[in-house]
N, C-alpha and C positions, 0 to 999 in steps of 0.2 A: 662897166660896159665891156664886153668881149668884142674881139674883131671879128666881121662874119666874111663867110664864104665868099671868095671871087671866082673861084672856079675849081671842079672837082670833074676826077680821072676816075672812069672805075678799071679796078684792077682785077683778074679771078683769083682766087675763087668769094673773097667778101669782102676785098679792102676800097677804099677810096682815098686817092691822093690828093691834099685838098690845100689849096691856096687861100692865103686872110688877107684880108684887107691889111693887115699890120708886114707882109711879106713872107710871114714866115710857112714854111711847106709842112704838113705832116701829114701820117697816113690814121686813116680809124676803120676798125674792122666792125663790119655792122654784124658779123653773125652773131654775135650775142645778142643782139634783136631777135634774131628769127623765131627765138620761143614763142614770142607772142603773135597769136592769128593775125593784127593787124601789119605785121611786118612778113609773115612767112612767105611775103609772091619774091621777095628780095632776096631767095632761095636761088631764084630762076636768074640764069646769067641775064636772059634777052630781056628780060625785063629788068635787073640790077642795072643794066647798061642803057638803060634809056635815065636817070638819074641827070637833073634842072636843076640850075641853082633860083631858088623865088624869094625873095625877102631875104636875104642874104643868110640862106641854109640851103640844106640838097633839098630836094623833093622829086616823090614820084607818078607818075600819071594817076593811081587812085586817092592820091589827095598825102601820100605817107610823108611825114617829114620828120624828122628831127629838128630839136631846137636849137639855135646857133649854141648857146652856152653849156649844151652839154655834147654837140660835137668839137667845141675844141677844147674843152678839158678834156674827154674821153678820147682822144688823137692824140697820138705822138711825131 
């Protein structure tokens, strides 16, 4: 089981600073998401910047989320 999200910083231009339940900080850059249609609004600052922790991952207002276990492999 991975630690999930306590709480996450968005940073510009793609990164998120992201706190675990286990203490540890790191950052994960989503723009390698952005290829795909369903992540490309994560383009847009004012919208990266509205960025929820739900179920102990980020999420965003049209439902986008990542999954806790490959936000914190993919974070350093």
């Amino acid at each position: 089981m991975y630690p999930i999200v306590t709480k996450a910083t968005p940073m510009k231009p793609s990164f998120l600073e992201l706190q675990f339940s286990n203490g540890e900080t790191k950052m994960l850059d989503v723009s390698k998401y952005w290829h795909s249609h369903f992540f490309s609004q994560l383009q847009q600052w004012e919208y990266f910047n509205q960025v929820q922790i739900r179920n102990g991952t980020v999420s965003w207002p049209n439902e986008q989320d990542i999954a806790p276990e490959t936000i914190y492999l993919d974070s350093k």
